[in-house]
C-alpha positions in Angstrom: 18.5 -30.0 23.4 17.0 -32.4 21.5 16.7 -32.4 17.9 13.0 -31.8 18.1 13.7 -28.6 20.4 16.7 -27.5 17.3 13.9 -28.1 14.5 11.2 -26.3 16.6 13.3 -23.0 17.0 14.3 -23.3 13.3 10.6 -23.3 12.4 9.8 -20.1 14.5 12.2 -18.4 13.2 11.6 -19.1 9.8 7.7 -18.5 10.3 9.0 -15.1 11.9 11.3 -14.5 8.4 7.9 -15.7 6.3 5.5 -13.2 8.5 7.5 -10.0 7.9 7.9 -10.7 4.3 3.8 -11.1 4.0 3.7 -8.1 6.2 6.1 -5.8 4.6 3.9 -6.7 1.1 1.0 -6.2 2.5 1.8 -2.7 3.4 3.2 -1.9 0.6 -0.1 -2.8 -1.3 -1.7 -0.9 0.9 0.1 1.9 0.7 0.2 2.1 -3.3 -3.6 2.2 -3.6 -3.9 5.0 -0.3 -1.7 7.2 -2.6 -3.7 6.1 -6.2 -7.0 7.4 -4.0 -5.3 10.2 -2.6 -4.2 11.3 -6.3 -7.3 10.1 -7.7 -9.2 13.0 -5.7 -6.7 15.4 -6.3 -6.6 15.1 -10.0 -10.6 15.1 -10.1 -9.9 18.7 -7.8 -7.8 20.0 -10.2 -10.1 19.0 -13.2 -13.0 21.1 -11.9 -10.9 23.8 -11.1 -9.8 23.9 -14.8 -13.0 23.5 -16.3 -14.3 26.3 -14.6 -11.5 28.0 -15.0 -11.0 28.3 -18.7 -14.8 28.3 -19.2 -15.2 30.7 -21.2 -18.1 33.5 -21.3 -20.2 32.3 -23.9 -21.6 28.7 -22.2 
C-alpha cells in the first residue's frame, strides 16, 4: 500500500464518521418539528373542544 492508498481509506472513513453525524442531526431536526406539528394540531383540537365545551347558555 502506498501512502496515498493509507490516506485515501482514512478520508473515507472519516467522510463516513462526518455523514452519519449530519445525518443523525438532520433527523433529529426533523423529528422535533414533526412532533411540534403534531402537538400543534392537537392542542388547537383540544382548544375547540373546550371552548365549546364550557360555552355556556347565554352566547
Amino acid at each position: 500500500m502506498t501512502k496515498g492508498t493509507i490516506w485515501t481509506i482514512l478520508g473515507v472513513i472519516v467522510a463516513v464518521v462526518i455523514a452519519w453525524w449530519l445525518v443523525s442531526i438532520l433527523f433529529s431536526v426533523l423529528w422535533f418539528i414533526a412532533k411540534l406539528a403534531i402537538v400543534v394540531v392537537v392542542a388547537i383540537a383540544v382548544f375547540a373542544f373546550m371552548r365549546t365545551f364550557f360555552r355556556g347558555s347565554d352566547d
